[in-house]
SEDO-670751 format. One record per residue (C-alpha): x, y, z negated; residue number from 0; residue in one letter. Coordinates in steps of 0.02 Angstrom, whole numbers. Layout:
// residues N
<rec X="X" Y="Y" Z="Z" n="NUM" res="a"/>
...
// end
This chain:
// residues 285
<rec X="1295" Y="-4057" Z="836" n="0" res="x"/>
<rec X="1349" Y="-3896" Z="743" n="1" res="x"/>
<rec X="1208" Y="-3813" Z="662" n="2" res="x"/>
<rec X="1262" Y="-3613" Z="643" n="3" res="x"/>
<rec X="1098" Y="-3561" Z="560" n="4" res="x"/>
<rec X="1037" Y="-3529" Z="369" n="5" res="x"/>
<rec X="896" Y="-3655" Z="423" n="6" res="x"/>
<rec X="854" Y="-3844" Z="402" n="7" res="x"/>
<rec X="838" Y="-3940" Z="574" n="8" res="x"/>
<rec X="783" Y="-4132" Z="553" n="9" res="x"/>
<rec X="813" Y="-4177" Z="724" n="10" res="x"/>
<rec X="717" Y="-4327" Z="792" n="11" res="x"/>
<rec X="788" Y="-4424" Z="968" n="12" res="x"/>
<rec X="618" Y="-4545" Z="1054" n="13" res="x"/>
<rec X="643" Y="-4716" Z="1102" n="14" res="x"/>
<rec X="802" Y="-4717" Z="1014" n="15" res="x"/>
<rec X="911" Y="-4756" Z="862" n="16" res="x"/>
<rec X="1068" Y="-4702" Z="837" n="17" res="x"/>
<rec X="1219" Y="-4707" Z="702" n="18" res="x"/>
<rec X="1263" Y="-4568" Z="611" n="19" res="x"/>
<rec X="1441" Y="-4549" Z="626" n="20" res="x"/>
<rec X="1529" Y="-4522" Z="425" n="21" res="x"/>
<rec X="1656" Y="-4572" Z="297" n="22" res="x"/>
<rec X="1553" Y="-4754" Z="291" n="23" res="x"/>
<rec X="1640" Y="-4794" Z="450" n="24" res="x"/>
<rec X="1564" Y="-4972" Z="514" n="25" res="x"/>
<rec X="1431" Y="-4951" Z="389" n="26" res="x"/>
<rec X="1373" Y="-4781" Z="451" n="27" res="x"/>
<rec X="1170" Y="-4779" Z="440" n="28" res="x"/>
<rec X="1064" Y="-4806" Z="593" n="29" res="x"/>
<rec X="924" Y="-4649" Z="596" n="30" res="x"/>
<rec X="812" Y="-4584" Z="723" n="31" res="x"/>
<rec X="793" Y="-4428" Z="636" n="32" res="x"/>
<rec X="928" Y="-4336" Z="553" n="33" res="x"/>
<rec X="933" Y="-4202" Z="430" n="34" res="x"/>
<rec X="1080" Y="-4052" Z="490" n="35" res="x"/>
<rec X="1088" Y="-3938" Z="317" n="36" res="x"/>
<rec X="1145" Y="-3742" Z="375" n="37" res="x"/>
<rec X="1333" Y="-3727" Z="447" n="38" res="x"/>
<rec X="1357" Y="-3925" Z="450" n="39" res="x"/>
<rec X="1412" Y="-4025" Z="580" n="40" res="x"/>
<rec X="1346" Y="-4213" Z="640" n="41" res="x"/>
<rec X="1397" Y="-4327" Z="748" n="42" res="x"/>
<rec X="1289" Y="-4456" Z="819" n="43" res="x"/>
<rec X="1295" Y="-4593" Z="956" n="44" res="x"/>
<rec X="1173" Y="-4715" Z="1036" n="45" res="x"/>
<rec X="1162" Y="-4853" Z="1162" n="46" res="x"/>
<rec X="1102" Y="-4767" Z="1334" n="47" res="x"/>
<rec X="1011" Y="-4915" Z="1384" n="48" res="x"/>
<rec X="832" Y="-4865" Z="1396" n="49" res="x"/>
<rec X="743" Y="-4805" Z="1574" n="50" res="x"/>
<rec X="648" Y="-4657" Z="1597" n="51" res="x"/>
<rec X="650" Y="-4468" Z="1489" n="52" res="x"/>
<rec X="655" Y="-4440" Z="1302" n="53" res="x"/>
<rec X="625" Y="-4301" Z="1201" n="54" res="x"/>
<rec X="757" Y="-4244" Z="1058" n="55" res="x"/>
<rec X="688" Y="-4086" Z="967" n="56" res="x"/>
<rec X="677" Y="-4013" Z="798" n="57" res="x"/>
<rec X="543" Y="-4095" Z="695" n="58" res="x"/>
<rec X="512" Y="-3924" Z="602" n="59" res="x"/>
<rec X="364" Y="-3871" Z="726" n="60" res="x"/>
<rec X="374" Y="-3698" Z="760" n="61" res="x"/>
<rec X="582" Y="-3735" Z="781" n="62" res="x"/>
<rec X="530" Y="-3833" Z="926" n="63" res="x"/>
<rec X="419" Y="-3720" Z="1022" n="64" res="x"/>
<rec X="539" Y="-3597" Z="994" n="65" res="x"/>
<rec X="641" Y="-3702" Z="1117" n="66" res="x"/>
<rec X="735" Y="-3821" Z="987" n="67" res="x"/>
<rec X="711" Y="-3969" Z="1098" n="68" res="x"/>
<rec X="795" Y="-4064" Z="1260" n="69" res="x"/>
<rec X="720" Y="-4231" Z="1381" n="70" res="x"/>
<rec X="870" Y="-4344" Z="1387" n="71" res="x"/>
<rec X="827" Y="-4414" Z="1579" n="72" res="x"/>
<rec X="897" Y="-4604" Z="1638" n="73" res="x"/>
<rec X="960" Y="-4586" Z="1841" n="74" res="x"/>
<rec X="881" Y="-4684" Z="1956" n="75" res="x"/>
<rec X="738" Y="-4721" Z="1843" n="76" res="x"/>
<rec X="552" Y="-4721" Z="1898" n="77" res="x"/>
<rec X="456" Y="-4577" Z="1916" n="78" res="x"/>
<rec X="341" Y="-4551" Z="1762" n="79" res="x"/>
<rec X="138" Y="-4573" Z="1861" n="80" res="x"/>
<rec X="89" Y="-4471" Z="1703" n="81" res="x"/>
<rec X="219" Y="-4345" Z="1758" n="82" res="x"/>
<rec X="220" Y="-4301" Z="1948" n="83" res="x"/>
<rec X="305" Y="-4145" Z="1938" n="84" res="x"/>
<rec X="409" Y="-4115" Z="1755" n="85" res="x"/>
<rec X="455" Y="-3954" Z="1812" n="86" res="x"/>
<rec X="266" Y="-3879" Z="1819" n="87" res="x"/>
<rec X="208" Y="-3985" Z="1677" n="88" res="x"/>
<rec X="348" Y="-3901" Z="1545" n="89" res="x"/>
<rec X="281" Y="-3726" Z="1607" n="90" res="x"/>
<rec X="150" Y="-3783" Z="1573" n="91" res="x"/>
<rec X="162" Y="-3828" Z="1397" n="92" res="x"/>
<rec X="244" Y="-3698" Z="1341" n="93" res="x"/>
<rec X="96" Y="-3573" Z="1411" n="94" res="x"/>
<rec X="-20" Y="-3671" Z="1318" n="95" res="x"/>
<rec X="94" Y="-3676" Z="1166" n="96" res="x"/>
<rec X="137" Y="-3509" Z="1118" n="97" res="x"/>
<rec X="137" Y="-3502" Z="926" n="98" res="x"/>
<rec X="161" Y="-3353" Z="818" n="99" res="x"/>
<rec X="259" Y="-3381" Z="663" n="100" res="x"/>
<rec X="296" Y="-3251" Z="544" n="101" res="x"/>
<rec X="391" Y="-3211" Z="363" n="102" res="x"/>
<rec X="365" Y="-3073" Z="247" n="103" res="x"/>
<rec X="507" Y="-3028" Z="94" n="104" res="x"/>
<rec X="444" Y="-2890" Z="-47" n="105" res="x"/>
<rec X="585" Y="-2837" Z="-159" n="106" res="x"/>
<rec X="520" Y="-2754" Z="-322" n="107" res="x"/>
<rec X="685" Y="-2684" Z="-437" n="108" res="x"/>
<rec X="678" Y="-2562" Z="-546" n="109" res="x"/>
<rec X="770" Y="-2431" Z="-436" n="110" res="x"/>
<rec X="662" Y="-2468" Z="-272" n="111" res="x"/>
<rec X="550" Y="-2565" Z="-168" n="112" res="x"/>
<rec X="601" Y="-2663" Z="-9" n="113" res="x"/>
<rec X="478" Y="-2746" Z="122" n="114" res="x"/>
<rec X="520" Y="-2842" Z="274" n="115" res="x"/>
<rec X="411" Y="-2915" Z="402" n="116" res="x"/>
<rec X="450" Y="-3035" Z="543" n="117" res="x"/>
<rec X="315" Y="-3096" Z="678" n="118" res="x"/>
<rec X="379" Y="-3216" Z="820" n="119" res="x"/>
<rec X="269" Y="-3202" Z="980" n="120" res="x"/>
<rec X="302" Y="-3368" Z="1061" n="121" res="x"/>
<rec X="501" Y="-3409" Z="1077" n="122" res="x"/>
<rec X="576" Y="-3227" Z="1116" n="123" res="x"/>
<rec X="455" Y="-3089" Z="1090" n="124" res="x"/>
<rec X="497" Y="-3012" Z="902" n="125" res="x"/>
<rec X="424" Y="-2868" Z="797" n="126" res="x"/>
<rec X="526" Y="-2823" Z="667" n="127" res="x"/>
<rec X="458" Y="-2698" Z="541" n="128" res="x"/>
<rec X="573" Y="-2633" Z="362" n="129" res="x"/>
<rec X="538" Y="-2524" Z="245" n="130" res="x"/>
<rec X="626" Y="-2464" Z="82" n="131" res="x"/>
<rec X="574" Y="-2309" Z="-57" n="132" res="x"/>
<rec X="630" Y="-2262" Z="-226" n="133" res="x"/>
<rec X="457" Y="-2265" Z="-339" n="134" res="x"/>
<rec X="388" Y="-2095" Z="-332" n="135" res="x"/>
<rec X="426" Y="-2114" Z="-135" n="136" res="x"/>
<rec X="517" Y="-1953" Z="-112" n="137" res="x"/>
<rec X="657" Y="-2047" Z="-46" n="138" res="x"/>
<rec X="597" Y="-2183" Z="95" n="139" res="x"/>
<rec X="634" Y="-2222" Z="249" n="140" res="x"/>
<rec X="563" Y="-2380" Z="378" n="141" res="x"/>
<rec X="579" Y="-2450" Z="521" n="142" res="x"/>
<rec X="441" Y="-2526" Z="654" n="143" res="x"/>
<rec X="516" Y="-2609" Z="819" n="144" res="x"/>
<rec X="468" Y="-2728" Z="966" n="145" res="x"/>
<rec X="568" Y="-2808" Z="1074" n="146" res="x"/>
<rec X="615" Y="-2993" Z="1151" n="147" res="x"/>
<rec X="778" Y="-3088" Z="1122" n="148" res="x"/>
<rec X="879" Y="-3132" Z="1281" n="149" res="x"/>
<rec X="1004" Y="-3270" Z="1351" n="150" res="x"/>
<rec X="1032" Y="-3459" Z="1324" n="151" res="x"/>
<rec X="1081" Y="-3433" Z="1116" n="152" res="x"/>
<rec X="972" Y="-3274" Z="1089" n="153" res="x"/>
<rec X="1098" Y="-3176" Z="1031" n="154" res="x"/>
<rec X="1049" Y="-3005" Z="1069" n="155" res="x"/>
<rec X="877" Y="-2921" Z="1049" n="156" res="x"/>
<rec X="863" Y="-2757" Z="1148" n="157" res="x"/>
<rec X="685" Y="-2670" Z="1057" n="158" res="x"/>
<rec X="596" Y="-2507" Z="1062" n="159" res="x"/>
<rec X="495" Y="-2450" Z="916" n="160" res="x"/>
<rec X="499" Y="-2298" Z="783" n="161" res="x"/>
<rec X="586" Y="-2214" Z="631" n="162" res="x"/>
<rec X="505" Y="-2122" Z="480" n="163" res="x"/>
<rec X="613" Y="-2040" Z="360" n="164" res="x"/>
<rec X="584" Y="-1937" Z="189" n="165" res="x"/>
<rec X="742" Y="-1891" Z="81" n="166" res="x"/>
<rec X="832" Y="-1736" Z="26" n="167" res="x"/>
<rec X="934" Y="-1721" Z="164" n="168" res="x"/>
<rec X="780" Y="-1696" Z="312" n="169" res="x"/>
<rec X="682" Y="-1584" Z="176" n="170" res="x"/>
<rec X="862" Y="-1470" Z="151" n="171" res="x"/>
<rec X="893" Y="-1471" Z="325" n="172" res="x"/>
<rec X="693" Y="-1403" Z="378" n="173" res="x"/>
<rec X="724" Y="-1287" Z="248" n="174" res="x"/>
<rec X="874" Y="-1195" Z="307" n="175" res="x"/>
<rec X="804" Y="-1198" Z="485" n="176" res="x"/>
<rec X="651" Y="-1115" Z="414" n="177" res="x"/>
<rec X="767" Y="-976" Z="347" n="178" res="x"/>
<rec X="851" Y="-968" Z="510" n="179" res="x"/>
<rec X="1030" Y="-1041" Z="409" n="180" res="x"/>
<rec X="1152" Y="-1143" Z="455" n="181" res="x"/>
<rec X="1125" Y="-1327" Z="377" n="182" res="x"/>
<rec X="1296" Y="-1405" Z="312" n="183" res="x"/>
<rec X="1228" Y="-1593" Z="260" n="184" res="x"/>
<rec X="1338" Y="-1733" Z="281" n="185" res="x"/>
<rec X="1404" Y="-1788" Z="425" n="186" res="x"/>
<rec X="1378" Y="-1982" Z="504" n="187" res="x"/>
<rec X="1536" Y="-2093" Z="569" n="188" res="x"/>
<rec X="1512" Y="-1998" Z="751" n="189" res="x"/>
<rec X="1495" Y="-1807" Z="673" n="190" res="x"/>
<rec X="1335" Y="-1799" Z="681" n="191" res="x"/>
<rec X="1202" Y="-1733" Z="532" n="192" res="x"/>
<rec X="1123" Y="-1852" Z="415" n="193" res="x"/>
<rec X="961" Y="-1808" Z="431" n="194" res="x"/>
<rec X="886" Y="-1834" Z="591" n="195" res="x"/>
<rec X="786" Y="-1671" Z="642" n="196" res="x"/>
<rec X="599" Y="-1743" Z="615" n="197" res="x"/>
<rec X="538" Y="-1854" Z="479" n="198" res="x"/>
<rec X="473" Y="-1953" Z="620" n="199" res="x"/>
<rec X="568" Y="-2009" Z="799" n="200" res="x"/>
<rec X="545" Y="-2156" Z="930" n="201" res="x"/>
<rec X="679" Y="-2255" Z="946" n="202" res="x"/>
<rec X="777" Y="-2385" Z="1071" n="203" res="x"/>
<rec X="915" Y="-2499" Z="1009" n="204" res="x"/>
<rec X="1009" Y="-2656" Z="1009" n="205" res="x"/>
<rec X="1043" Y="-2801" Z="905" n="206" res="x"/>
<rec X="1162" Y="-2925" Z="922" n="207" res="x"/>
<rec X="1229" Y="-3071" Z="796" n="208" res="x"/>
<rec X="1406" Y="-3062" Z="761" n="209" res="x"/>
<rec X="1500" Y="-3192" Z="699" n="210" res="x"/>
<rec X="1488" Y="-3250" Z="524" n="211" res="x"/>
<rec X="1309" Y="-3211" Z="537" n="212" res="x"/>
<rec X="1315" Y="-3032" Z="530" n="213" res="x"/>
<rec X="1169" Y="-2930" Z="621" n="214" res="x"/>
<rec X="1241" Y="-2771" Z="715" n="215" res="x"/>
<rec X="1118" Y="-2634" Z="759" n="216" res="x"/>
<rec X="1164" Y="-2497" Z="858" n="217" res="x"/>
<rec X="991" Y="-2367" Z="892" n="218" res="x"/>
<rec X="972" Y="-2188" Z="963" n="219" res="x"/>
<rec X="809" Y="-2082" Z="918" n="220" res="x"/>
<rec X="708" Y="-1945" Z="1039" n="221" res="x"/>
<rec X="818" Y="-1819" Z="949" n="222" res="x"/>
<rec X="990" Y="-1904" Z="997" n="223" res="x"/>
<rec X="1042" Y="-1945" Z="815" n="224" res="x"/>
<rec X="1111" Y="-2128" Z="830" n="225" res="x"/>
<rec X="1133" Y="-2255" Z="691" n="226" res="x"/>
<rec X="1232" Y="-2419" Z="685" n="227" res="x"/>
<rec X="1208" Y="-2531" Z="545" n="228" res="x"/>
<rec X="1299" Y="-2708" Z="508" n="229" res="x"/>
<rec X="1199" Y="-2816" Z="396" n="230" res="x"/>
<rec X="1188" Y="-2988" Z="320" n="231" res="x"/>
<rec X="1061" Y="-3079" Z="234" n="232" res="x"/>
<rec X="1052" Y="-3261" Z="142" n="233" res="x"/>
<rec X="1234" Y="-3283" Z="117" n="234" res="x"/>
<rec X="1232" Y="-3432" Z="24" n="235" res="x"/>
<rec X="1354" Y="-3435" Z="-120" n="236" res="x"/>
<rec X="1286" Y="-3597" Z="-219" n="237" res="x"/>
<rec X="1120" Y="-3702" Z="-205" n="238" res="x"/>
<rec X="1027" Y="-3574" Z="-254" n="239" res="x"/>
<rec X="1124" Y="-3405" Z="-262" n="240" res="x"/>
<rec X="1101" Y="-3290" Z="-105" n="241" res="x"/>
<rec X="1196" Y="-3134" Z="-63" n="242" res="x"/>
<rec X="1170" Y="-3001" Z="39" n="243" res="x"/>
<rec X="1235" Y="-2821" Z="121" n="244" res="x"/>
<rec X="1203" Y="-2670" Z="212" n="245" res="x"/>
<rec X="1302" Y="-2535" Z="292" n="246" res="x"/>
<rec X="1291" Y="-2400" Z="404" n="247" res="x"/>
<rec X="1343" Y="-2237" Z="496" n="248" res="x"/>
<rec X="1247" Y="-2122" Z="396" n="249" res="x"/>
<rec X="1364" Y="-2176" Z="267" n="250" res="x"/>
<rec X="1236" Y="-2278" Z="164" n="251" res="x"/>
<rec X="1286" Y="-2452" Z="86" n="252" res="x"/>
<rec X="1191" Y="-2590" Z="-12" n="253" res="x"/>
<rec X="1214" Y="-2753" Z="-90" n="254" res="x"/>
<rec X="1133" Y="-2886" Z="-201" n="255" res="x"/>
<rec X="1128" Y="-3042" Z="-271" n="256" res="x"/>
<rec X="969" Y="-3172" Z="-271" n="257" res="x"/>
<rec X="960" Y="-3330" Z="-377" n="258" res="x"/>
<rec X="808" Y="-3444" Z="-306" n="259" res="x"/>
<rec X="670" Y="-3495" Z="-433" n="260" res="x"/>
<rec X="576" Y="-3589" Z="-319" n="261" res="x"/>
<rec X="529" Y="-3589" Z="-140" n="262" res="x"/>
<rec X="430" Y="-3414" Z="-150" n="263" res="x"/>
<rec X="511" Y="-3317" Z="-309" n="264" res="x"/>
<rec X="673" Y="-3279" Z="-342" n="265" res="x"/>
<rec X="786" Y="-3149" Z="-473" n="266" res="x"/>
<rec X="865" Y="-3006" Z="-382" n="267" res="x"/>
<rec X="979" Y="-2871" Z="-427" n="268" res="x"/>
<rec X="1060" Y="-2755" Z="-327" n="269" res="x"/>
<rec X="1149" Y="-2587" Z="-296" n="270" res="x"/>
<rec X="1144" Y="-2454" Z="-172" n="271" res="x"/>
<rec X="1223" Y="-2303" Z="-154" n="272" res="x"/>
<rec X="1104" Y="-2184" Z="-158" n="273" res="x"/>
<rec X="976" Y="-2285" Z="-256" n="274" res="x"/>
<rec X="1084" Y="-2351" Z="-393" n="275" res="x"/>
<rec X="1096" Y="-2493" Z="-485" n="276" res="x"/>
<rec X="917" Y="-2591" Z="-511" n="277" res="x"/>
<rec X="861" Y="-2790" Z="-538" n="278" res="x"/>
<rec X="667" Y="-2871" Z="-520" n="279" res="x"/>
<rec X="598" Y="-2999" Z="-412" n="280" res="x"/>
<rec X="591" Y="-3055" Z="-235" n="281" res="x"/>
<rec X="417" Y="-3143" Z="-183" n="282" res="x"/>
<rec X="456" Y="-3241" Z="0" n="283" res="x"/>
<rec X="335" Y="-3287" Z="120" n="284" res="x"/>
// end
């Protein structure tokens, strides 16, 4: 079992112990549950001699309603009487069992402020809203979208939602139109102006996860301007030292550093491009 996320999973097989395969060899421990840390691989192995279906699933509860769990089923056993038809009774469960899990990140430094919010809607319906400002918020700009994740591994997230910008390059641009002039701001990675023609815009997008982690977002607004941004959060550099990084077409780029105080706080510095350098606090929820 390789686990490819930045997450925990103690996974727990019913009716069943089995040996953790390691460097103990013959005196490899004998588990139900076991413990996968992010990016680590286990191997595992039991006797198949039971009858009937068992559940293996993530004991982290809103992991496993998110679909982080499998019924190992015996051939030729006997049907379950409490289970007539498994098919109808895993629908369902799941209709009855739609959680809603959510995570919220506020980023104070001393050259901006960064919010994130994440609410899960059952196991693939997301809204992801972001939003980032120098102090006097003459500078800002956010980001509100909806969408569900599809496939098998829920790679890719196709989402609707919209775009509000404020910085020097939308209020140069509305003033040269206003003066009927020609508006020379700087150009994106496809040729296109900066600043998108209204502060505000409905957009449509993708994201998908690369490898190593990496989040790629490609989105086009009402007024055709399209951005594509590769990020990556929680890059874990020691036990408690995260990086991160952020880049895009409009030519913008970010990075910082976090160092974990405890589960909810931790130190951050960072620097962006047009921001600067700044440091401050991260609160988690």
């Amino acid at each position: 079992m390789y686990n490819n996320s930045m997450m925990r999973h103690p996974m727990h097989l019913h009716g069943h112990d089995f040996r953790l395969i390691n460097a103990k060899g013959e005196y490899s421990p004998l588990k139900n549950v076991v413990d996968i840390m992010p990016m680590e691989t286990d191997t595992i192995e039991f006797a198949a001699n039971q009858d009937g279906d068992w559940f293996f699933h993530c004991h982290i509860l809103y992991h496993m309603m998110a679909g982080m769990g499998r019924v190992f089923s015996y051939e030729n056993s006997k049907p379950n009487p409490e289970l007539p038809n498994r098919k109808l009774a895993w629908k369902s469960f799941m209709k009855d069992n739609r959680m809603i899990s959510s995570m919220a990140m506020l980023d104070l430094n001393s050259n901006k402020i960064h919010t994130e919010t994440m609410t899960m809607f059952g196991p693939r319906w997301v809204n992801l809203n972001e939003f980032h400002s120098n102090w006097d918020f003459s500078h800002f700009d956010g980001n509100f979208k909806a969408g569900r994740f599809l496939g098998k591994f829920q790679w890719a997230l196709p989402y609707a939602g919209f775009r509000i910008q404020n910085n020097h390059e939308i209020m140069g641009r509305q003033m040269a139109e206003s003066m009927d002039m020609d508006y020379h701001g700087r150009k994106t990675w496809f040729g296109q102006q900066k600043a998108s023609k209204t502060k505000g815009a409905v957009i449509v997008g993708m994201q998908y996860v690369l490898p190593m982690l990496i989040t790629a977002d490609a989105s086009i607004d009402q007024n055709g301007k399209v951005l594509l941004e590769f990020q990556r959060e929680d890059i874990p550099i020691s036990r408690r030292l995260r990086g991160n990084f952020l880049v895009n077409s409009d030519g913008e780029f970010s990075t910082g550093l976090r160092y974990i105080v405890q589960k909810w706080v931790s130190i951050s510095g960072n620097y962006d491009n047009e921001m600067g350098w700044g440091a401050g606090i991260t609160l988690m929820y």
